[in-house]
C-alpha positions as CSV (number, residue, x, y, z in Angstrom):
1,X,19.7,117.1,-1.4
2,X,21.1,113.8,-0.7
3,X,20.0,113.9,2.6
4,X,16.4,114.7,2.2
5,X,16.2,111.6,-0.8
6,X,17.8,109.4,1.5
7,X,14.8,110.1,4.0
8,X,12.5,109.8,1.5
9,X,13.5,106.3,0.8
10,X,13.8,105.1,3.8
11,X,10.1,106.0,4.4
12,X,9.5,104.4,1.5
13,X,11.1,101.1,2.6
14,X,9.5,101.3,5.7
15,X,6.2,102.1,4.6
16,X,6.4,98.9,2.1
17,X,7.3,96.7,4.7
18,X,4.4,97.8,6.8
19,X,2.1,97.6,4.2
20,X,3.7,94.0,3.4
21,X,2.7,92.8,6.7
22,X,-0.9,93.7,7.0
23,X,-3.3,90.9,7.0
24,X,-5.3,93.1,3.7
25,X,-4.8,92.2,0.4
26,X,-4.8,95.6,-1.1
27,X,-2.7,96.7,1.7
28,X,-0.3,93.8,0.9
29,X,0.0,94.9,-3.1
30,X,0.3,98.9,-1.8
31,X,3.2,97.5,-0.2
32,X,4.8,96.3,-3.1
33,X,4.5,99.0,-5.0
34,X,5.8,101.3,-2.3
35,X,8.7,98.9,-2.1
36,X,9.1,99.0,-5.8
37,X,9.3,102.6,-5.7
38,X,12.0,103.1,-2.7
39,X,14.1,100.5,-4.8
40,X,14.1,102.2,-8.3
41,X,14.8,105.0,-5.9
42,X,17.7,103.8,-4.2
43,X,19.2,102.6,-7.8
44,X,18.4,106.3,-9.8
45,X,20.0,108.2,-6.6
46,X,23.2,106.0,-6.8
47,X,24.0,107.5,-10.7
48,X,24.8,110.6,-8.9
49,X,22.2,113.6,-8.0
50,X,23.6,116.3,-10.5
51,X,21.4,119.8,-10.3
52,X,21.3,122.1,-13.2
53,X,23.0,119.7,-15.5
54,X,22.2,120.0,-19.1
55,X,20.2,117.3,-20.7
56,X,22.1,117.2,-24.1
57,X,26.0,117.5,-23.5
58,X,28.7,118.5,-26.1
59,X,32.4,117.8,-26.8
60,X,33.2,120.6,-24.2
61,X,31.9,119.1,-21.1
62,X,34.1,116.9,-18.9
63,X,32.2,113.0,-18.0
64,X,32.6,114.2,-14.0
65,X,30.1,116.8,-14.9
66,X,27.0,114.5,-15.9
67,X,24.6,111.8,-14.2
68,X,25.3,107.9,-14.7
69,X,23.1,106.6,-17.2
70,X,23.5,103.0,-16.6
71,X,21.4,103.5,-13.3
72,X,18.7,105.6,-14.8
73,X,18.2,102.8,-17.7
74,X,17.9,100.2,-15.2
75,X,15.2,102.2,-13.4
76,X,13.3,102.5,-16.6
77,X,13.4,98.9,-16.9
78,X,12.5,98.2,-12.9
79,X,9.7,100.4,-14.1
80,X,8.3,98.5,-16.3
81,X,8.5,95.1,-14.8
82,X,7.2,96.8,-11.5
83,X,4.1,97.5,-13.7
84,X,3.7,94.4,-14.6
85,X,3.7,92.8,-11.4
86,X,0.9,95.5,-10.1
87,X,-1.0,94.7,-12.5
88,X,-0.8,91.0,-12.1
89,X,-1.4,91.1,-8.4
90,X,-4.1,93.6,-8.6
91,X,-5.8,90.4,-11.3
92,X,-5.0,88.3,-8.7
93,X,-6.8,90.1,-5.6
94,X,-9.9,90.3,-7.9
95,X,-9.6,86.9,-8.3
96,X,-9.2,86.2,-4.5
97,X,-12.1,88.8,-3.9
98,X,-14.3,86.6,-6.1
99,X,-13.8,83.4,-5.0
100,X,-13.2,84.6,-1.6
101,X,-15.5,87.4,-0.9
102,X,-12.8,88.9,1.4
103,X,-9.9,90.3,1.2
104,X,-8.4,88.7,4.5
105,X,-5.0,87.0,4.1
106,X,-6.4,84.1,6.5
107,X,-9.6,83.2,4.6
108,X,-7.3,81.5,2.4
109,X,-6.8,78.7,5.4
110,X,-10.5,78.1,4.2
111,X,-10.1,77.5,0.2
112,X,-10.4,73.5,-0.4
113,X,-13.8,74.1,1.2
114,X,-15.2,77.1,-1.5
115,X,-16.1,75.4,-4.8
């Protein structure tokens, strides 16, 4: 199981830094969010990947027997911040788009010139 998570976020990674250096705006801020993902990810996988472990534990079961939950509560917050910054780059793009009327990383060589 580790194995196959581990894959999954290293695609991840990889597809954020692709996505990162596209010349598109919306392909830029897919990027980030792909990279958001693989790293929230890469901190909820290093809790420990416990199967069948029961969500409310009593006096009974040992602490080598359950998930981190320092990880999982810093994910949660990751989570939240991520959104934030989505949603702040996605105002941002329709700002460029506006102003712009392209989403080309390069037109903004050309913005002391729009009014």
């Amino acid at each position: 199981m580790e194995i196959a998570i581990a894959i999954v976020i290293g695609v991840l990674f990889a597809g954020g830094i692709y996505g990162i250096l596209r010349r598109s705006l919306v392909k830029l801020i897919l990027g980030i969010i792909l990279l958001g993902q693989a790293a929230n990810m890469l901190v909820f996988s290093s809790g420990g990947l416990r199967e069948s472990v029961p969500v409310f534990v009593d006096a009974s079961t040992k602490a080598t027997d359950v998930a981190d939950p320092i990880p999982q509560a810093l994910v949660l917050t990751a989570i939240v911040i991520g959104f934030g910054l989505i949603i702040f780059s996605i105002s941002l793009l329709m700002k460029a788009q506006k102003a712009l009327k392209s989403d080309d990383i390069n037109a903004f060589n050309n913005t002391d010139k729009v009014s």
